[in-house]
N, C-alpha and C positions, 0 to 999 in steps of 0.2 A: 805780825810785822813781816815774816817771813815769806809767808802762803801771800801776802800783798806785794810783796818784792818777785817772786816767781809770777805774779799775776801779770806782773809789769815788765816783766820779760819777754813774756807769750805774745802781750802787743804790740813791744820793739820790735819784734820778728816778722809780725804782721804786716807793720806800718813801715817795713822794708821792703816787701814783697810786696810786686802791683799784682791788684785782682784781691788782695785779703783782705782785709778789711780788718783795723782796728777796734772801731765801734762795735763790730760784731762781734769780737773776738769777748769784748768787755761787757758784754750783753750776756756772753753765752757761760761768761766767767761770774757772773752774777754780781758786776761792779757799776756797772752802766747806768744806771740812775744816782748814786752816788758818787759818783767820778763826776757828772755833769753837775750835779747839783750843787758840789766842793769849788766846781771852776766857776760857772754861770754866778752863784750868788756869794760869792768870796763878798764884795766887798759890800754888801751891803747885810752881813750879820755880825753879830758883837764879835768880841776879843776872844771871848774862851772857845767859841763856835770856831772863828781863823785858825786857832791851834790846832784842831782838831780837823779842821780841812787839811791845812797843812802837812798833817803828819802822814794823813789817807793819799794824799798825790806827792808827796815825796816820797811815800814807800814805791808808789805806782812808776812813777817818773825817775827814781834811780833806776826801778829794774827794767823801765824802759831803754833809758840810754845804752844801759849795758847790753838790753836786747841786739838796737841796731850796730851798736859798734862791734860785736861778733860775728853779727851778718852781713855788714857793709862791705866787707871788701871779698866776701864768695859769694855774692849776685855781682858785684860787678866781674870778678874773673870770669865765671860761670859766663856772662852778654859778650866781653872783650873776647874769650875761646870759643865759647858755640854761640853766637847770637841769635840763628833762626831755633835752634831746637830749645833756648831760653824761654824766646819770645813765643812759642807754641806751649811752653808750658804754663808762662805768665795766663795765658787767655783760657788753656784748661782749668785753672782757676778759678777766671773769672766767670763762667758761664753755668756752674752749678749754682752762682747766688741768686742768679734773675726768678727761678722760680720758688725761692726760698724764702726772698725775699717780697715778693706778690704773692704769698701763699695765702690764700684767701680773700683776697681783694680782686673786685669786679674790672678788669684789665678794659672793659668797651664802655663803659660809664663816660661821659661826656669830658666832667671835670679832668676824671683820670687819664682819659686821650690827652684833652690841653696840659696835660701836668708833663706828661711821656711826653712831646712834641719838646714844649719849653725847655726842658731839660737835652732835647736832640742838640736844640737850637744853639742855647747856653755851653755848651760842649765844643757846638763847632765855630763860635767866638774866639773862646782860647785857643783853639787849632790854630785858628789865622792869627790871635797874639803870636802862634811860635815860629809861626815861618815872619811874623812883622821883624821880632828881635833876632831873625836867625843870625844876620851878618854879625848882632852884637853881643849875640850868643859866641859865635866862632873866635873872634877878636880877644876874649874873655880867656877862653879856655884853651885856645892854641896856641897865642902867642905871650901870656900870662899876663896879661896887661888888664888889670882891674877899673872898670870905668862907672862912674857914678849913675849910669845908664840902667847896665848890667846889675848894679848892685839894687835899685830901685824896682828891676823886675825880681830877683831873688826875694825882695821882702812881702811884694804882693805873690809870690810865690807860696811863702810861707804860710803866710794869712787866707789864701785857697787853702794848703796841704791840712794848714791845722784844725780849720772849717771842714773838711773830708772827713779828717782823722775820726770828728767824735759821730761822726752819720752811720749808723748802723747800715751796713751794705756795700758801702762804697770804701774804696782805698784811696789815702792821702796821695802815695805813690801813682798810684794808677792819675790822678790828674796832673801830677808831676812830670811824670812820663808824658802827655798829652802838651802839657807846656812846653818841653824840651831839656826841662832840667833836671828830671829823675837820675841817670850817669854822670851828671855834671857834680850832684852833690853827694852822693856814692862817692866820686873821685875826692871832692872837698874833705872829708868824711875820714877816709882812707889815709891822706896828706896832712890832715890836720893844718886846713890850709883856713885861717883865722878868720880874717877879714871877710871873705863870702859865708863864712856862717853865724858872723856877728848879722849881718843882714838879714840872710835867711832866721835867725834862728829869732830875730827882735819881731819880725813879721809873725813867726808860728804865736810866738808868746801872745803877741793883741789877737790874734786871730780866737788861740785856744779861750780866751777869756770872752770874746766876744762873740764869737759863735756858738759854744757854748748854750748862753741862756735862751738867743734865739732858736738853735735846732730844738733843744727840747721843749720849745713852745709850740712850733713848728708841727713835732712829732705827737705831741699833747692833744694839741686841736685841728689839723688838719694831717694827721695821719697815714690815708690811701693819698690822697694827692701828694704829697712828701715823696713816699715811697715811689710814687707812678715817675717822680723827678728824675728821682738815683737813677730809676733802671735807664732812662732816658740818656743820662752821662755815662752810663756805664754801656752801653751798647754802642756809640758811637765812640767810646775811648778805644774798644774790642777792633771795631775797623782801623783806626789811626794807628793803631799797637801793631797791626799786621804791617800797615803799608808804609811803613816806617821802614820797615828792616825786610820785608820782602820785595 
């Protein structure tokens, strides 16, 4: 239980930091197939199997929380004091996974160009979701005024982040960041400010269940084109992350 609570730590930490990668973390931790398998087929195995999921993602999922709520509020000081030398580090992160992540997969393969592409494309969708919500981003967060608008993007928010979280490679954060709300729930986080993370936090929930059983089918059967996706999001998130704050 213990070594499963420290496990669950390591991925809070992760899944706070953009460019680290959760999934991978959980991969490398030797949990990764049974973290997903716990979440994706929850409801549809018996009672005594539930218990025993149960116990494996709440060990995981307490020493998660406790991960971010340690590190939540020294990445956000760390961006609000030095934001360029943050954000240079965020992306030294990021860019030792792309070949780590394609390590042995044929990068000029047809499928795996269209996968790379789709995923450029997919990426810079949410881009223009976050300059769409920006006004109702600001509205939100400067003048404390919570709007059913605001709170509607936080749950599809979540429901990307938590779909991130279980992808081997890619960071929750890091599309967070890309949305506009990675600092915004840092600061939610930090404040223990209720109501945006009842929202946020009801989106991660369906997301992590339902993402879930897709990615690992996903990664099961089509594999190289998966993987050709991530790096796709993940390399257009790397330009967005700079031109943000430079």
């Amino acid at each position: 239980m213990l070594k499963n609570f420290l496990k669950g730590i390591a991925i809070g930490i992760a899944n706070v930091l953009p460019g680290v990668s959760g999934g991978t973390l959980a991969v490398i931790l030797g949990i990764y197939d049974q973290l997903t398998e716990a979440i994706g087929n929850f409801f549809i195995v018996p009672m005594k199997k539930k218990i025993e999921y149960i116990k494996f993602v709440g060990q995981i999922g307490a020493g998660a929380v406790i991960g971010i709520l340690l590190f939540a509020k020294l990445v956000a000081f760390l961006y609000s004091t030095y934001p360029k030398i943050t954000t240079i580090g965020f992306v030294i992160l990021i860019i030792p996974s792309i070949p780590l992540i394609l390590k042995g997969e044929n990068f000029l393969n047809k499928k795996n160009l269209l996968a790379f592409f789709s995923g450029v494309i997919f990426t810079m969708c949410f881009v223009g979701l976050t300059y769409i919500f920006k006004k109702e981003d600001t509205l939100a967060t400067t003048s404390n005024i919570f709007t059913i608008a605001y709170g509607i993007k936080l749950f599809i928010c979540g429901i990307i982040a938590a779909g991130a979280m279980i992808i081997p490679g890619i960071s929750g954060s890091l599309l967070l960041l890309v949305l506009g709300e990675y600092y915004n729930i840092l600061s939610y986080i930090s404040s223990f400010k209720i109501i945006p993370l009842i929202f946020f936090g009801a989106g991660t929930a369906i997301g992590l269940v339902g993402f879930a059983k897709l990615i690992n089918v996903l990664l099961n059967k089509y594999r190289s084109n998966t993987l050709h996706f991530i790096v796709g999001i993940i390399v257009v998130s790397m330009f967005d992350i700079i031109f943000r704050v430079f």
